[in-house]
C-alpha positions, -999 to 999 in steps of 0.1 A, spaced: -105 -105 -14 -145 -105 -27 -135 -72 -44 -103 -84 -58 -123 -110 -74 -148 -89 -89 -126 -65 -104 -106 -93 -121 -137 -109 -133 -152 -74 -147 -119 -64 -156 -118 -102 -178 -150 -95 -196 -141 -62 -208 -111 -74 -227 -130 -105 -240 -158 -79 -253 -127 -60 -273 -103 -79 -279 -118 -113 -293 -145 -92 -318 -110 -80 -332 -99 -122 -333 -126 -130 -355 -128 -98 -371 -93 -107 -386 -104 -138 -406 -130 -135 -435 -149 -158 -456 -177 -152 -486 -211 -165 -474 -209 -155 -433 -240 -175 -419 -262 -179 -452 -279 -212 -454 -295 -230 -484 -330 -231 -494 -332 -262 -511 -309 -296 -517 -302 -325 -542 -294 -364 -542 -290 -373 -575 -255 -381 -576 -220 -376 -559 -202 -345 -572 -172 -323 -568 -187 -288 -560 -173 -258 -556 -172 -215 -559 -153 -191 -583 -139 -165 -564 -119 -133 -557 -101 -111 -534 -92 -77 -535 -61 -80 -520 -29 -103 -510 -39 -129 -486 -34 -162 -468 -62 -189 -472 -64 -202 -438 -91 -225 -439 -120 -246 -464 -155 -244 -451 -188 -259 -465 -225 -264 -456 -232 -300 -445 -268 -314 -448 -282 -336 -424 -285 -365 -447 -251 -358 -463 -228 -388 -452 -188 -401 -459 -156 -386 -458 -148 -348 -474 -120 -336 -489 -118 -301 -490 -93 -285 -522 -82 -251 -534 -76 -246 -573 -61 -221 -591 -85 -208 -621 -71 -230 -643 -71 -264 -620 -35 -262 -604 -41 -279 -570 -29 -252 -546 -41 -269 -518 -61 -297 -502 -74 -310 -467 -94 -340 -452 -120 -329 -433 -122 -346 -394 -145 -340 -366 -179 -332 -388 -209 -323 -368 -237 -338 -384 -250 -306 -402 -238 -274 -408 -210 -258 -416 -177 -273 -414 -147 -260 -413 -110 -276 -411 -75 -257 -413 -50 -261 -444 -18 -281 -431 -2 -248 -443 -17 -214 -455 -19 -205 -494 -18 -170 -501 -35 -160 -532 -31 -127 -553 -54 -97 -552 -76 -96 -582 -73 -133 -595 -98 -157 -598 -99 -192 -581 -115 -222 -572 -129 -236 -538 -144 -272 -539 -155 -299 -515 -167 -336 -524 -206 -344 -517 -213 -379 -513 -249 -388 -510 -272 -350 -503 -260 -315 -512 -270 -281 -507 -282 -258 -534 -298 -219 -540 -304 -218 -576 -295 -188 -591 -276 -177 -558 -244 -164 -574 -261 -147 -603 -250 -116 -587 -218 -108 -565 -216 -116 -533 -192 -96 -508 -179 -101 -478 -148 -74 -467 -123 -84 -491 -139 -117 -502 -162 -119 -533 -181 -143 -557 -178 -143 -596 -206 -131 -614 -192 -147 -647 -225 -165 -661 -206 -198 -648 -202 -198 -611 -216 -225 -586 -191 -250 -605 -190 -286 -600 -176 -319 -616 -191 -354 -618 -164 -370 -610 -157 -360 -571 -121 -349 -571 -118 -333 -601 -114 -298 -612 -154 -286 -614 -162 -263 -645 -190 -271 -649 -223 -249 -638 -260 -252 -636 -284 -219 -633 -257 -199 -611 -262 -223 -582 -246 -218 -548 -236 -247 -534 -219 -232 -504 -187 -244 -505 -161 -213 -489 -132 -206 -472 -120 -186 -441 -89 -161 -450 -57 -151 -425 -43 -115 -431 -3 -121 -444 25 -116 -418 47 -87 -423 80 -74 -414 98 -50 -411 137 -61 -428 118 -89 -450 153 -107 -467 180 -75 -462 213 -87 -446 237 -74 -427 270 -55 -439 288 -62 -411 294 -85 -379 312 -75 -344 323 -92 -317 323 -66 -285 292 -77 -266 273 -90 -250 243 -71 -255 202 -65 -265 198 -53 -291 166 -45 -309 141 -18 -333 117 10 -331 91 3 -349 55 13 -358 26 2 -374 -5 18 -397 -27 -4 -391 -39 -23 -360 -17 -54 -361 -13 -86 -341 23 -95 -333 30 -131 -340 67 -136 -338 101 -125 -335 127 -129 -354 164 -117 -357 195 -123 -381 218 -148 -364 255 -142 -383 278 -177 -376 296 -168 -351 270 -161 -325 256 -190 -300 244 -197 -267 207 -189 -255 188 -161 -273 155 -148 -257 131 -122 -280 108 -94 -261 88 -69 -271 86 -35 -252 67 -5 -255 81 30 -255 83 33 -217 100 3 -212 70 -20 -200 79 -55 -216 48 -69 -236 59 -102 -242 87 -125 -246 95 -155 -263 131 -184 -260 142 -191 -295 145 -233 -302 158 -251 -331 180 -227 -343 199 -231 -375 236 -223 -374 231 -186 -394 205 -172 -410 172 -148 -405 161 -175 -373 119 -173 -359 109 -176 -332 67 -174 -320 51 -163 -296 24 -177 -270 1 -156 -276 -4 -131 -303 -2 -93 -291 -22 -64 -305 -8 -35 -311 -18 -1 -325 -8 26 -345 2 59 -333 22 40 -307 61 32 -307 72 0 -299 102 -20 -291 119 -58 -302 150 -71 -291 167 -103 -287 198 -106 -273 233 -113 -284 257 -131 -268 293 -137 -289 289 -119 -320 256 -103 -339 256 -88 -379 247 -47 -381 247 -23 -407 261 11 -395 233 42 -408 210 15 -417 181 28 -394 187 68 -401 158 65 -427 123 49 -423 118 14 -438 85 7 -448 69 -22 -454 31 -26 -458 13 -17 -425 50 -19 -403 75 9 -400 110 13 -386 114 46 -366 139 74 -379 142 93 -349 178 95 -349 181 71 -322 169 41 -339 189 11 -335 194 4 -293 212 -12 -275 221 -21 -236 224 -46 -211 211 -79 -220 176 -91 -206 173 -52 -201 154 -21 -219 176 -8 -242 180 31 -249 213 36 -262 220 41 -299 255 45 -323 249 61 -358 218 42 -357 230 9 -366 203 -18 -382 209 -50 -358 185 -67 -375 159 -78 -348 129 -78 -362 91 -89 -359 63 -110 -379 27 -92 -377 -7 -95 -395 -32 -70 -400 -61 -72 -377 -94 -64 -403 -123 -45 -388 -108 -38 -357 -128 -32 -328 -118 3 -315 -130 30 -292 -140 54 -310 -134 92 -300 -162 118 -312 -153 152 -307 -183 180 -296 -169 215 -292 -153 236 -306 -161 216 -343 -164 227 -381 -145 259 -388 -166 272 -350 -160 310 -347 -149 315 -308 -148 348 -294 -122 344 -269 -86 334 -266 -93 306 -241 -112 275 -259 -131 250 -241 -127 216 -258 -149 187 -251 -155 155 -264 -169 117 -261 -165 82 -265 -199 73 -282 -204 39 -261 -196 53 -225 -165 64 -214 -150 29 -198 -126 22 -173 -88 35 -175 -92 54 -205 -71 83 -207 -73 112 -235 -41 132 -255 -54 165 -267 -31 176 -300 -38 211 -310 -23 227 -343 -24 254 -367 -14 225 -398 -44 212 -414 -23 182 -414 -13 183 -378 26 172 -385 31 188 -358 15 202 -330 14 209 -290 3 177 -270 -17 186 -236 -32 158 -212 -67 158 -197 -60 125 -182 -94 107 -181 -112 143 -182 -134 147 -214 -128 182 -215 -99 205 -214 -95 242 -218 -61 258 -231 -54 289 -227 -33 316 -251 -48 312 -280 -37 335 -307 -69 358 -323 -74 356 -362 -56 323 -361 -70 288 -379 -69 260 -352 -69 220 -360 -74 194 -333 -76 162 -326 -80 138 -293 -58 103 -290 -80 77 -262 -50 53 -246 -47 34 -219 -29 38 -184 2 29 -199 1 52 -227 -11 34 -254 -28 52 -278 -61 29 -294 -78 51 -317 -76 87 -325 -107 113 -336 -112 131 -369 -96 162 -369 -117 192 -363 -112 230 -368 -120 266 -349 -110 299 -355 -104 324 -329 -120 365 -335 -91 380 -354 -79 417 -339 -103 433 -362 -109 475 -359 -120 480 -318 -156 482 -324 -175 515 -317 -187 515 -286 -231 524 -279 -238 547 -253 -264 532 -224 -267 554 -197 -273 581 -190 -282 592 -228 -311 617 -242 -305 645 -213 -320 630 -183 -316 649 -151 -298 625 -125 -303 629 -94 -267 623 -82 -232 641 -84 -215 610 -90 -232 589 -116 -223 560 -133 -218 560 -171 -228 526 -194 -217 514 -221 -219 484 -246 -214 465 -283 -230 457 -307 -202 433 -322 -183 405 -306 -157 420 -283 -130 412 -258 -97 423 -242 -104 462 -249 -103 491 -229 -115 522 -234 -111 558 -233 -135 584 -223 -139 623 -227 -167 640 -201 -171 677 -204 -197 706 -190 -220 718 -215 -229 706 -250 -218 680 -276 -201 704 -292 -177 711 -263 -161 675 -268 -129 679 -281 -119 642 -291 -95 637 -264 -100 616 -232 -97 626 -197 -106 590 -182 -80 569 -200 -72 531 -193 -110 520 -185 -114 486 -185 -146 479 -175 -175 489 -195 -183 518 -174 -174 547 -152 -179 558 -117 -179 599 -118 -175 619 -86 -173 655 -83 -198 669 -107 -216 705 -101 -250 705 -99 -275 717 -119 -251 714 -147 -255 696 -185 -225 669 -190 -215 657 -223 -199 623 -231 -189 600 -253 -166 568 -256 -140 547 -279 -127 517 -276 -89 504 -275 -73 473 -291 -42 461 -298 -43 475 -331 -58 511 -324 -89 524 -314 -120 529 -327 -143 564 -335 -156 577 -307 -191 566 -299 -222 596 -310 -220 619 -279 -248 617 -251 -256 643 -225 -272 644 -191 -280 668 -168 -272 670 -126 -304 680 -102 -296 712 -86 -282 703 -50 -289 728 -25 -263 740 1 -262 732 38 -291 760 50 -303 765 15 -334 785 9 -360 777 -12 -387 802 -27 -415 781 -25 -435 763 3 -440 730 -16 -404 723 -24 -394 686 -35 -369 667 -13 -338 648 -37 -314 623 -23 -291 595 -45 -277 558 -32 -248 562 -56 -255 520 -59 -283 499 -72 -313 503 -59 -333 481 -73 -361 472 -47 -359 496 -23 -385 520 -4 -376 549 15 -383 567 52 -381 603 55 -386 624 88 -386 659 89 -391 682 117 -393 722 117 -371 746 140 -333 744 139 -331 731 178 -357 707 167 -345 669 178 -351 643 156 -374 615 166 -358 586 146 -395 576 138 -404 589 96 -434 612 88 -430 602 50 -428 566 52 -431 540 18 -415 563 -7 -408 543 -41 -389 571 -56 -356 591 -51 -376 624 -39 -402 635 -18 -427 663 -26 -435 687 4 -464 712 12 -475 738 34 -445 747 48 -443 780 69 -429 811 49 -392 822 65 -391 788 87 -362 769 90 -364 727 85 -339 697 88 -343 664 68 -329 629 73 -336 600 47 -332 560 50 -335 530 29 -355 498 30 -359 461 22 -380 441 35 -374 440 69 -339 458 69 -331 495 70 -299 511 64 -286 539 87 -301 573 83 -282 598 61 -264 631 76 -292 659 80 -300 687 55 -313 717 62 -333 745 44 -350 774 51 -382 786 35 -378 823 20 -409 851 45 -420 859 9 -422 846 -30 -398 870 -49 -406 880 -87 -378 869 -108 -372 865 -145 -383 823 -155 -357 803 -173 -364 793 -210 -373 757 -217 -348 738 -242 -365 720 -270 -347 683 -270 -368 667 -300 -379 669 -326 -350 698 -337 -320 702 -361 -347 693 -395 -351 657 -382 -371 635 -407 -399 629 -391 -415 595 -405 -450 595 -390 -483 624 -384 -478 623 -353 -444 630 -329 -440 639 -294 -424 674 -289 -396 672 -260 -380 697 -237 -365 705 -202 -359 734 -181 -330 727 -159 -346 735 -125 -374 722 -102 -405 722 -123 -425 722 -98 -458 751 -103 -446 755 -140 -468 750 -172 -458 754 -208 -471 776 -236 -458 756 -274 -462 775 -306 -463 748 -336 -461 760 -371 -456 751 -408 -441 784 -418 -429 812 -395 -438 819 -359 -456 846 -348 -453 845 -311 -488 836 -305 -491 801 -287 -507 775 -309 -511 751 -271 -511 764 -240 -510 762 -199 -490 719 -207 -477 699 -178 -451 678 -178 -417 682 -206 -438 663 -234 -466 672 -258 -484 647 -289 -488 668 -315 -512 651 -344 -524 650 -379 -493 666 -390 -490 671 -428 -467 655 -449 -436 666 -467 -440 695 -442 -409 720 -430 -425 728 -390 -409 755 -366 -416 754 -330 -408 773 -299 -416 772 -262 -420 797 -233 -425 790 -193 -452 802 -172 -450 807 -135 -473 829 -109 -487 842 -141 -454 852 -152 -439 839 -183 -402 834 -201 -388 841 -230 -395 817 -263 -372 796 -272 -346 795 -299 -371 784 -331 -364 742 -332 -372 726 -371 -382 695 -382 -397 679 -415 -425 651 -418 -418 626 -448 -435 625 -480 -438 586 -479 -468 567 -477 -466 545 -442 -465 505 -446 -466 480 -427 -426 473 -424 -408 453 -400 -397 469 -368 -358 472 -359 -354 467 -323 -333 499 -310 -332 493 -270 -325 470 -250 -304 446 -274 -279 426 -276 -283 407 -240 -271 443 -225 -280 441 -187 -301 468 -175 -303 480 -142 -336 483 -135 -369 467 -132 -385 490 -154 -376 495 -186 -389 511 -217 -385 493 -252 -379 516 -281 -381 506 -319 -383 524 -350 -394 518 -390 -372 528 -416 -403 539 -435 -433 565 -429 -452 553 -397 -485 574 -397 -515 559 -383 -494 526 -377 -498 504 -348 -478 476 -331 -482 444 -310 -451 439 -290 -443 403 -278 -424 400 -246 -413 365 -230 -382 347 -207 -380 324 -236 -356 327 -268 -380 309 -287 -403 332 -281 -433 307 -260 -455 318 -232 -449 356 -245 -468 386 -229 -489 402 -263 -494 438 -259 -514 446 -290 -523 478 -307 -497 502 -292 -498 537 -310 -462 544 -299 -431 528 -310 -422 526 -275 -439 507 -245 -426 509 -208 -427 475 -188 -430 473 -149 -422 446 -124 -395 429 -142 -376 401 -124 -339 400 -113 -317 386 -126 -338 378 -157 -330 372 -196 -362 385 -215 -366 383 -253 -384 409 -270 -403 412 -310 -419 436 -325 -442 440 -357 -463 469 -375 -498 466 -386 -518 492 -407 -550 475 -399 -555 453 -427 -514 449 -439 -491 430 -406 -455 432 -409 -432 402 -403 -421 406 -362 -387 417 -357 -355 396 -351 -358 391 -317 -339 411 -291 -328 404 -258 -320 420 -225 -311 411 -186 -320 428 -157 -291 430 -133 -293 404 -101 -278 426 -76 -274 403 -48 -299 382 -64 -296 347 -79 -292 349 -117 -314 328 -140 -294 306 -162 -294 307 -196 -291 264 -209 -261 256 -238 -258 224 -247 -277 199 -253 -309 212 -264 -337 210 -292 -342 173 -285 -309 166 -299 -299 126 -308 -268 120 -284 -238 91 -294 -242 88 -256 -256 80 -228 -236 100 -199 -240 133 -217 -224 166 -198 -252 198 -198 -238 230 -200 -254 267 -191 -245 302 -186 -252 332 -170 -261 362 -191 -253 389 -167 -230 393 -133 -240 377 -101 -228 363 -65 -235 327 -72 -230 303 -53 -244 268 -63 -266 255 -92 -295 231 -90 -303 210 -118 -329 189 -130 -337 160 -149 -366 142 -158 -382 120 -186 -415 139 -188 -418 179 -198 -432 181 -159 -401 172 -140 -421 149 -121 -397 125 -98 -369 149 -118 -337 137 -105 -320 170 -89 -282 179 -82 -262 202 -67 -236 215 -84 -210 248 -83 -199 248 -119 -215 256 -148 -216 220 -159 -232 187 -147 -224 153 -160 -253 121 -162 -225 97 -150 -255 66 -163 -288 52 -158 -301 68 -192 -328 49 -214 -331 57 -256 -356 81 -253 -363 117 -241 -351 139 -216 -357 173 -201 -332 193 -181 -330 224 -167 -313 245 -136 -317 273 -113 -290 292 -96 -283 303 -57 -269 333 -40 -248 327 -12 -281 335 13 -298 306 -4 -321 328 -27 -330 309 -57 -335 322 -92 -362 309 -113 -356 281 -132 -341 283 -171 -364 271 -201 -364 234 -203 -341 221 -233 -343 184 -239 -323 151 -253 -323 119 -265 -290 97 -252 -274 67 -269 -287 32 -257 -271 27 -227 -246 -1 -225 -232 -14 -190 -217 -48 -170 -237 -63 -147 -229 -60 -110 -229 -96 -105 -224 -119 -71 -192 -139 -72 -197 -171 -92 -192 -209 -75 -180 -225 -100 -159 -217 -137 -180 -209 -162 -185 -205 -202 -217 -193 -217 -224 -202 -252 -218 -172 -273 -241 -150 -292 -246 -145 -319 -239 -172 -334 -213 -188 -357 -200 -162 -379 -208 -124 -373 -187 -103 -375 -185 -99 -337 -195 -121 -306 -191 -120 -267 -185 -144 -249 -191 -145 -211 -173 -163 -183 -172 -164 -145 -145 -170 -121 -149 -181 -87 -115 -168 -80 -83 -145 -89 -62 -147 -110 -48 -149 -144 -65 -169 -173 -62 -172 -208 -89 -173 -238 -84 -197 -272 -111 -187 -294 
């Protein structure tokens, strides 16, 4: 019972906080709650104010400002311009100051645009602002005259005032009604019948919000008995009703209601009165929509009901006018709740075919609100598809079309469907089916050598893309083998698993996308190269060979144990003699010449280990045979590459185990000789310098091994620009474009699309897209740099800039890359809201993202009003969203979020964003009141909205005459 109580009493204050603003909000006068500065007490007078409205409207009431030594009886009187008496009243029950008000014995309306004449009697003191209606005053649809002549008054009280003195306000007024209107005004039936008894009644609708004040219906002479008049919404739910009295014997007959109603637009409703011996109709009268002012009739081809009496009625013939009609007023200034939509808003470009919508109701979202979601490709939205989030503030729909325009638009009702206010309309567009963008090569690209026979081959964009596939074309040997068409068809994932590959063998690939509406080029070919595999009881000429083993997964955070043990009955131990390897090979030494050996590898984290791999076995060869060295293949600089700097890095690889090989280069700027120009290198890589400009160089390369050597290569050209190097802004080249990279160390390349000689760079590196806290690594001589020790799961932001010393480029856009997670928690990127954003709210929803793949389980977020999260309030949550239900103040917040694996790892936290909600509003959680109560109301008299607060001890239903 406590409870029931409550909720009637919170229940009672929310409709007094809406619904009586709207009350008072209906009725307007000129001067609100101005007071004078000054008064006078020279004489009795008839004062009064020239005045206008801007449109058609009922006069309801005469008001004026009462001083406290004013004394005697008023008459309050309403002129036309030139002193017709429209109106008059005697003014009872003063207060002894202040402003008075009494009711007309019957409203006047007045015209829009005409001038007239308010006046009240003063007696013995009288209130006056010189120069107070100099100007125009305005008050909604109320105004003063500004005519050089206004603040009229008479010296005879009684009498027409026309007179004036120095514009003076005397603060005489009057309080206006909206007119009633309806729907049939004085049209009469063609017809009458005699087959009931029925109800009958009208769809109808209004434009405006509107109070209902009466029914009415046309009564023919024949009909009698009782007649009772509802009103009923769409559903069926009756509203109100009301038992005609005094009825005349035919005629349009009134009757009003209790209380008025209010109703809204966007809403249908329903008014019927009964009939009983005969009623008047006019066949076809309702199959088109009469309008008048703010109310409608509804043309839905089943206007014009009928059925039972006292019932709903649904049934219609040739929609047929019956005549039952209504009386209603415009409600001015209505108190609504407003709907603010948030996403997807202003023409938004979405790049999917799924939107997410959300939006808000600026003040909180209330109790037993409910939401209408109308989505349309009509600017106008005549017509459009209807969907129902119920008291959800966010929807998704699926479907979308791409290249398609979208409007929309969100409805806030109540529980029984009627609609109160609706939003602005707001417009998206989906990605249209433009040409399948060309896909970028990622891995493996530039000839590695992989050390697997079933690698995996990346790929990514560059431009917004969704719902492709992809085709792609993997052959042995060089670019130039690729003949255009695929042999993996009907990928659909942005990579490939191979299997089966020969070793020691150079792959070529490349990839193109597939859309709906073709494909794109195929992507610039890459190649890579497979390690040499030995066979089961391979032999090896050397007794330092290098022992190579693959996962065919991530292995991101591994170490390694090998054992190895010599003879071929030799039992393994399970215990390694090469323990904490960080790489996928092992480098042996000493082995005995024509001795046999068996191998066994296993992985590690942490404190796990996998299970040890099938043995391999080798054989060392009883001596080292002379035989003829491969060539090395020059990789770059080659084909006349424009070289933009004086220095480059010459690049090669030999296809085999390097291992006891060193390199003899011959560099030229004309033709080579066959004498080496560098000798005895290590490594595939040599920095050449000083290089001249606008320079054609040839260059070769030749092996050396046990003092033997190989053959030179095929001659490789390239050509150093003749431009002068400046300090130009980088372009970012790898990682970009949030691309997830599967390792956790990773080089970043850039390049200048100008000479780069005797150039150097700072690189800024950071977890932030803003670019704060960065890592600086300053005066790099390369336009690469390789960073270690990156974390999973991890979005880093990257910049670049060139400096020759003196001259520093702008830093380049910034890129963006993240590190795959693995089984790792991801860190979350945040969405919305951030950048200390002003909110219309204070239960705002945050909103993140994850910028790579990752088994998440939960999210953690935080929020706090200082920068340091201290006593941060922290949730739980499994979506990517988290609403503040309440308990926001007006100033500013900090959020932020981590995420969780399903073992309970935890990412790092995202960058802070921040906030600034709406001033909160709420009801008190009150005890239940002793006694019935009614608290003054504030403010106070004549704002344009007040609350008034009440308590009731007990249930039940009361009503409120304002």
């Amino acid at each position: 019972m406590l409870k029931t109580t409550r909720f009637y009493s919170f229940c009672f204050l929310i409709l007094i906080t809406i619904l009586l603003p709207a009350q008072l909000l209906a009725q307007n006068s000129i001067f609100t709650n101005q007071v004078p500065v000054s008064s006078g007490n020279d004489s009795d007078y008839e004062l009064g104010t020239k005045f206008t409205a801007s449109q058609a409207i009922l006069v309801k009431s005469i008001r004026f400002y009462k001083l406290a030594g004013e004394t005697g009886v008023h008459t309050g009187k309403l002129w036309s311009s030139t002193g017709t008496l429209l109106g008059s009243v005697v003014f009872t029950g003063e207060t002894a100051s202040g402003w008075q008000v009494q009711d007309l014995t019957s409203p006047v309306m007045i015209a829009a645009g005409t001038v007239y004449v308010v006046s009240v009697n003063a007696n013995t003191e009288y209130p006056i602002t010189q120069n107070g209606l100099q100007s125009v005053v305005t008050n909604g649809i109320l105004s003063s005259v500004a005519d050089g002549n206004n603040g009229v008054f008479n010296d005879t009280p009684g009498s027409f005032p026309t007179q004036s003195y120095n514009n003076s306000n005397y603060f005489v007024d009057l309080v206006t009604a909206p007119l009633p209107g309806t729907i049939f005004t004085t049209q009469l039936p063609q017809n009458s019948f005699n087959d009931g008894p029925y109800e009958m009644g009208t769809k109808f609708t209004v434009s405006e919000v509107a109070h209902v004040k009466s029914i009415r219906y046309y009564k023919v002479p024949g009909e009698s008995g009782v007649h009772t008049g509802r009103l009923w919404d769409a559903s069926g739910y009756q509203i109100a009703s009301v038992t005609f009295t005094n009825e005349t014997a035919s005629g349009w007959q009134v009757a009003l209601l209790p209380n008025t109603i209010e109703i809204y637009p966007e809403n249908v409703y329903v008014v019927t009165v009964n009939s009983n011996v005969e009623y008047g109709a006019t066949p076809g009268g309702l199959a088109s929509v009469i309008t008048n002012g703010i109310i409608s009739s509804v043309a839905d081809g089943n206007n014009g009901v009928f059925g039972t009496p006292g019932s709903f009625p649904t049934s219609s013939f040739n929609n047929g006018n019956y005549f039952r009609d209504v009386e209603v007023e415009e409600v001015l200034n209505p108190f609504l709740p407003p709907v603010e939509l948030s996403w997807p808003i202003g023409g938004a470009l979405i790049y999917s075919t799924t939107g997410q919508f959300s939006w808000y109701l600026p003040w909180g979202m209330g109790i037993g609100f409910h939401f209408d979601l109308l989505l349309s490709t009509d600017p106008a939205m005549t017509t459009y598809t209807v969907y129902n989030p119920g008291s959800n503030n966010q929807f998704s729909v699926t479907g979308l079309t791409p290249g398609e325009t979208y409007y929309w638009r969100v409805r806030v009702r109540n529980v029984l469907g009627w609609v109160y206010n609706s939003s602005a309309i707001q417009s998206f567009a989906t990605q249209g089916p433009a040409p399948a963008p060309v896909p970028v090569l990622s891995w493996p690209i530039g000839n590695p050598t992989v050390y697997t026979l079933a690698p995996k081959l990346f790929w990514y964009h560059n431009d917004a893309a969704y719902g492709l596939t992809y085709e792609v074309e993997v052959v042995a040997g060089e670019p130039s083998a690729l003949t255009g068409v695929a042999n993996y068809p009907n990928v659909t994932n942005k990579f490939l698993q191979l299997a089966g590959l020969l070793s020691g063998t150079k792959y070529s690939w490349s990839v193109r996308s597939i859309s709906g509406t073709g494909n794109s080029a195929w992507s610039a070919p890459q190649s890579f190269t497979t390690h040499t595999v030995a066979n089961v009881d391979a032999v090896v000429y050397v007794t330092n060979p290098t022992l190579y083993w693959y996962l065919g997964a991530d292995g991101t955070g591994l170490t390694y144990e090998v054992e190895l043990v010599q003879g071929a009955l030799t039992a393994f131990t399970g215990t390694p003699n090469y323990p904490n390897i960080t790489f996928l090979s092992q480098a042996l030494s000493g082995l005995v010449n024509g001795e046999v050996y068996k191998w066994k590898v296993r992985s590690k984290r942490g404190l796990e280990y996998s299970g040890w791999s099938m043995e391999a076995k080798f054989s060392t060869f009883p001596y080292v045979v002379n035989r003829p060295l491969l060539v090395p293949t020059p990789t770059w600089p080659l084909g006349g590459a424009l070289v933009y700097a004086s220095t480059t890095e010459l690049r090669w690889w030999l296809g085999v185990s390097t291992t006891g090989y060193t390199y003899d280069i011959e560099l030229r700027a004309g033709a080579l000789t066959g004498t080496p120009t560098a000798i005895d290198l290590t490594g595939n890589s040599f920095l050449i310098l000083s290089l001249a400009s606008s320079t054609n160089y040839q260059w070769a390369i030749r092996a050396k091994k046990n003092g033997q050597y190989s053959a030179w290569s095929s001659p490789a050209l390239f050509t150093t620009t003749g431009s002068t190097p400046t300090a130009t802004k980088p372009i970012a080249s790898w990682p970009i474009g949030g691309t997830t990279v599967y390792t956790t160390n990773q080089q970043l390349s850039w390049y200048l699309n100008s000479a780069s000689a005797g150039l150097t760079y700072n690189l800024k590196v950071s977890t932030n897209p803003g670019m704060s806290g960065a890592n600086v690594y300053s005066n790099l001589s390369t336009s690469y740099y390789a960073l270690t020790g990156l974390q999973l799961g991890t979005t880093y932001y990257w910049q670049v800039q060139s400096t020759n010393g003196s001259v520093t480029s702008d830093f380049s856009d910034v890129a963006s890359f993240v590190t795959w997670s693995g089984v790792w928690a991801v860190m979350p990127v945040v969405g919305s809201p951030v950048d200390g954003i002003q909110l219309n709210t204070n239960a705002p929803v945050l909103s993140w993202f994850l910028p790579t793949n990752g088994n998440i389980a939960s999210y953690e977020v935080q929020y706090a009003d200082n920068p340091d999260f201290n006593n941060a309030v922290t949730q739980s949550v499994s979506s990517t969203h988290y609403t503040i239900a309440s308990g926001l103040e007006n100033s500013t917040y900090f959020w932020r979020v981590r995420s969780f694996n399903e073992t309970g790892d935890a990412s790092q936290f995202s960058n802070a964003a921040s906030f600034v909600p709406a001033s909160p509003t709420s009801v008190e959680d009150q005890t239940i009141p002793n006694d019935f109560v009614v608290s003054q109301n504030y403010p106070n008299p004549f704002n344009p909205s007040t609350v008034i607060r009440i308590q009731l001890p007990v249930d039940g239903f009361v009503k409120a005459i304002v």
